[in-house]
C-alpha positions as CSV (number, residue, x, y, z in Angstrom):
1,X,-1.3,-41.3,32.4
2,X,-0.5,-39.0,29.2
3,X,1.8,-35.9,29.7
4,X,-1.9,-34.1,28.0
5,X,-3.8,-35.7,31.0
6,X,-1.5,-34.6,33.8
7,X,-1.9,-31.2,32.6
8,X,-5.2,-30.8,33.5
9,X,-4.9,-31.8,36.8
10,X,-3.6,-28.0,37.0
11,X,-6.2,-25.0,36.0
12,X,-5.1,-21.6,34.8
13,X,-3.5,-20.2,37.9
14,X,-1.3,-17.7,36.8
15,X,2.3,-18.0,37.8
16,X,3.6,-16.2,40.4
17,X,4.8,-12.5,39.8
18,X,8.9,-12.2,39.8
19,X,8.7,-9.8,43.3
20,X,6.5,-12.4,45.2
21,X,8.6,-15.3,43.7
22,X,12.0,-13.8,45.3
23,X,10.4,-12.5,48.4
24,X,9.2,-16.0,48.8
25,X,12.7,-17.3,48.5
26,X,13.8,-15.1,51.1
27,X,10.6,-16.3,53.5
28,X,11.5,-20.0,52.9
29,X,15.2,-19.0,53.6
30,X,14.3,-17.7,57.2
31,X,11.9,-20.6,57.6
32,X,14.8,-23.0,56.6
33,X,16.6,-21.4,60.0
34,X,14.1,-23.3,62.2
35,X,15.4,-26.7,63.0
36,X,12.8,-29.0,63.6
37,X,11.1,-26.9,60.3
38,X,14.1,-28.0,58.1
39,X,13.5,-31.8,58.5
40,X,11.3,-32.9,55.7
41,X,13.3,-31.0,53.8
42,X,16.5,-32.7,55.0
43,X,14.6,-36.3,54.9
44,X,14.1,-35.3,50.6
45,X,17.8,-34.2,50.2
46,X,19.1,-37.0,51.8
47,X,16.9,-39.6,49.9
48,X,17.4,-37.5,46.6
49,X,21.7,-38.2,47.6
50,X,21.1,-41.8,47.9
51,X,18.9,-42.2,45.2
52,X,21.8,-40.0,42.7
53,X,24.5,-42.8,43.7
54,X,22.2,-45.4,43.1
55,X,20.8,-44.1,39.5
56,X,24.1,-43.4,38.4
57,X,25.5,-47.0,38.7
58,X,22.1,-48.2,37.4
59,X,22.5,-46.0,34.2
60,X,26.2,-47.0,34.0
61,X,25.8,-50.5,33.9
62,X,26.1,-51.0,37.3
63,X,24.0,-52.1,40.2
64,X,21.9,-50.4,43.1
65,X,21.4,-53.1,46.0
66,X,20.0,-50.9,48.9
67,X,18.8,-47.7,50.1
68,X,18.9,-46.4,53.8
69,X,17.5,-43.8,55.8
70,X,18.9,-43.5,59.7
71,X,16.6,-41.7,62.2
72,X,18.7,-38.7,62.3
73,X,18.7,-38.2,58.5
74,X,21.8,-39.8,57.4
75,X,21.8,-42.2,54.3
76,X,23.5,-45.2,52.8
77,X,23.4,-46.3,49.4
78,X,24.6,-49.8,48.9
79,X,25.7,-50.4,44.8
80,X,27.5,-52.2,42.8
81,X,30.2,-51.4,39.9
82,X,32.8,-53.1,38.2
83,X,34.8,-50.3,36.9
84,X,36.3,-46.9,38.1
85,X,33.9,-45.1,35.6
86,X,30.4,-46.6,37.7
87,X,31.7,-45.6,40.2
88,X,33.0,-42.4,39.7
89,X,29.6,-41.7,38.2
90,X,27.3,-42.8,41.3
91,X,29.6,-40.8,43.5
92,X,29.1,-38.0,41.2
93,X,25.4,-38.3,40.7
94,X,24.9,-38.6,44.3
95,X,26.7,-35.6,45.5
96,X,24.8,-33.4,42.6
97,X,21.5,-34.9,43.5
98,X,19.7,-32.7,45.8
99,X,20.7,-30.0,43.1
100,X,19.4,-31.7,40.1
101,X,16.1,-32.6,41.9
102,X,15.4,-28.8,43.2
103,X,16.0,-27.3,39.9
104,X,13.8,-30.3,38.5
105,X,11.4,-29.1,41.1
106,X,11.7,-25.7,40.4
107,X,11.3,-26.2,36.5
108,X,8.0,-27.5,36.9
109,X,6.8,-25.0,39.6
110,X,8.1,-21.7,38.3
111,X,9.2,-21.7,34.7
112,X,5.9,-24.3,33.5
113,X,3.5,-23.7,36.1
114,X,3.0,-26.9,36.7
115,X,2.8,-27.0,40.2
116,X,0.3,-30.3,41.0
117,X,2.5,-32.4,38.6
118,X,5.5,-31.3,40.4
119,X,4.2,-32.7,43.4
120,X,2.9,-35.7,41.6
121,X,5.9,-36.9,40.3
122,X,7.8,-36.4,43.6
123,X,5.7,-39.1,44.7
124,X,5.8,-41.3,42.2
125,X,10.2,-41.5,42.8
126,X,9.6,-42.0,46.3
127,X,6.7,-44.9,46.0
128,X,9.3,-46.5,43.2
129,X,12.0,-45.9,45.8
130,X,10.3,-48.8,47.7
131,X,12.0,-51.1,45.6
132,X,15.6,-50.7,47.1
133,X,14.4,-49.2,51.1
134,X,16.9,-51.6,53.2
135,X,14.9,-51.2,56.5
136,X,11.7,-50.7,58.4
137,X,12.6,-47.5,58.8
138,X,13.4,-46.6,55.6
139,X,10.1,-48.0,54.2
140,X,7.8,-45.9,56.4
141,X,9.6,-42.8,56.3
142,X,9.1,-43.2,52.0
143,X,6.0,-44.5,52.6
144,X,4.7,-41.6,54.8
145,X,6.1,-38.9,52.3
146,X,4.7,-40.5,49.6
147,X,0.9,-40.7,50.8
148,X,1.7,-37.2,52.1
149,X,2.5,-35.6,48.7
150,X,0.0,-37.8,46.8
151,X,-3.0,-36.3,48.9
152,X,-1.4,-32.9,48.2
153,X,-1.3,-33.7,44.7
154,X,-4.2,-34.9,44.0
155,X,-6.8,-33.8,46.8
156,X,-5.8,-30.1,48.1
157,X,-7.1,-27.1,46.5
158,X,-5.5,-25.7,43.5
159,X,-3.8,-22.6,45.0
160,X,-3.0,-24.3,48.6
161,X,-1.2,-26.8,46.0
162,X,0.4,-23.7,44.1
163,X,2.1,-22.3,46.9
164,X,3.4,-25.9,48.5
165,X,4.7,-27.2,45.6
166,X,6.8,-23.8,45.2
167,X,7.8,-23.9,49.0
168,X,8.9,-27.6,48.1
169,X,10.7,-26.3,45.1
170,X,12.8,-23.3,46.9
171,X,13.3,-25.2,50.0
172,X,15.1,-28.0,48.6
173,X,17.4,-25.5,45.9
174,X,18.1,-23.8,49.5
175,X,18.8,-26.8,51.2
176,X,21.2,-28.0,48.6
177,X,22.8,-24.9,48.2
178,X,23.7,-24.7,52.0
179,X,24.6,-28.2,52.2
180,X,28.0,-28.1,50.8
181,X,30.2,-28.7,54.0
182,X,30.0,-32.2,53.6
183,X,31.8,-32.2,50.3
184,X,35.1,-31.0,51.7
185,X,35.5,-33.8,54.4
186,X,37.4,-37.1,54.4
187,X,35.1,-39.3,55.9
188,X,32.5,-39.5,58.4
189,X,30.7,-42.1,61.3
190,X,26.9,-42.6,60.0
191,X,24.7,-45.0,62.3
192,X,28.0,-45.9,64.3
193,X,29.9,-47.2,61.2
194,X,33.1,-44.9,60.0
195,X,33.0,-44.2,56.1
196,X,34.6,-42.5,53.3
197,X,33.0,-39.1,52.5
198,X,32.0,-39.4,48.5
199,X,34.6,-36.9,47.5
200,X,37.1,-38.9,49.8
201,X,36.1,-41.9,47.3
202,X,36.5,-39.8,44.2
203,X,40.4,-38.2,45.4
204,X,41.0,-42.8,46.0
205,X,40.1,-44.0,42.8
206,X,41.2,-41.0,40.5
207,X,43.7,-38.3,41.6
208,X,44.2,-35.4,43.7
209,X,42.9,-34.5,47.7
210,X,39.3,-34.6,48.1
211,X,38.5,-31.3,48.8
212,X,39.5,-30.7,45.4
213,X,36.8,-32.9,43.9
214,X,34.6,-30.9,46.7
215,X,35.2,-27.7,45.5
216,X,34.9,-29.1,41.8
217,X,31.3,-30.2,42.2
218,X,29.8,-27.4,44.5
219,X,30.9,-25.3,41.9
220,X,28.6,-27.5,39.3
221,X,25.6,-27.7,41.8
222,X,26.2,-23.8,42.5
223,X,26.1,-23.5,38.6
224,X,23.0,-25.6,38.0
225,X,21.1,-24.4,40.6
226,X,21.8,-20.6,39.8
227,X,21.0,-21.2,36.2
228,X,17.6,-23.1,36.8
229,X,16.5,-20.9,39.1
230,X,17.3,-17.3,37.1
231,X,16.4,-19.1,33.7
232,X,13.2,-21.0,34.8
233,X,12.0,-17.3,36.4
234,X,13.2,-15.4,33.1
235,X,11.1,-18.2,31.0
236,X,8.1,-17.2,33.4
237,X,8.6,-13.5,33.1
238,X,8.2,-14.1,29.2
239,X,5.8,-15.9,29.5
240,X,3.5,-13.9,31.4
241,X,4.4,-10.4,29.6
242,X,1.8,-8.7,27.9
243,X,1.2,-9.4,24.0
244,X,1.7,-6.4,21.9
């Protein structure tokens, strides 16, 4: 389907004003604060994580084997690299993942408008995920999301769509923004098992403590986020002013 064709699949529903766009940041920030609310939310990050390691070895010249999602919303990625750089790059990719895919997410929804798409394409990566789910689990859980957002998409009324995919959107910029904590430990026990933490990789095959590589790539997601966010609503603002 043609970039010209996905298009239409949104009508002229005019973007959201900059006062209901922050307020709505704020209402998704105190929904975020409800545990069992947050879990979708978490399921995308953590799926978005895995699938950043295993892109990045892919687009280095590596390999991506495996993806898993545990019950409590852990993940694994299982690749494969045969030099410091692939790795260092899927480590990389995978920590900055949730970031890149909220302001991706928030591109579409506030700065182009192009809300249905946005939830479109969300489902397309996690159908094409498919190809590396490890376990039953895993598979349904993608599965599930996918059918979810693809009746969304392509099925719900244009302005229940408008304000989802923007919920969507916020909620996973929050999420990633929150979720830093996990950058400045060693290691970690997911499904039983004891790993290395992906800045405790990073500080073993280059240099320095881990929490320095930590602080080294919140700073980047901090950076990316703020500036997608703030540029995509400046773009809309401009967008939307009146024509003298």
């Amino acid at each position: 389907m043609s970039v010209t064709k996905l298009k239409k699949l949104n009508t002229q529903t005019p973007r959201l004003p900059a006062t209901q766009f922050w307020g709505l940041c704020f209402i998704v920030w105190m929904i975020l604060q409800v545990p069992f609310v947050s879990i979708p939310i978490s399921f995308i990050s953590t799926w978005a994580h895995e699938l950043g390691h295993g892109l990045g070895a892919l687009v280095t010249g590596g390999s991506f084997m495996e993806l898993t999602i545990f019950p409590n919303f852990s993940g694994l990625a299982l690749t494969g690299s045969s030099n410091t750089f692939q790795r260092a790059v899927s480590v990389i990719l995978g920590l900055s993942g949730p970031a890149i895919l909220g302001v991706f997410m928030i591109i579409l929804t506030r700065a182009l408008n192009w809300y249905r798409i946005a939830i479109i394409i969300l489902a397309v990566l996690l159908a094409i995920s498919q190809i590396w789910a490890a376990d039953t689990f895993t598979r349904v859980t993608l599965a599930a999301t996918t059918v979810i957002l693809g009746l969304i998409g392509w099925k719900i009324p244009n302005k229940a769509v408008f304000y989802i995919s923007h919920i969507l959107a916020i909620a996973l910029c929050l999420d990633a923004l929150t979720s830093f904590g996990y950058f400045f430990v060693g290691g970690g026990v997911i499904n039983g098992s004891v790993y290395r933490s992906d800045t405790g990789v990073l500080s073993d095959i280059l240099w320095g403590p881990h929490w320095f590589w930590g602080a080294l790539i919140a700073a980047f997601s901090i950076i990316i986020l703020f500036a997608g966010v703030v540029l995509s609503d400046k773009w809309a603002r401009k967008k939307d002013a009146p024509k003298i």
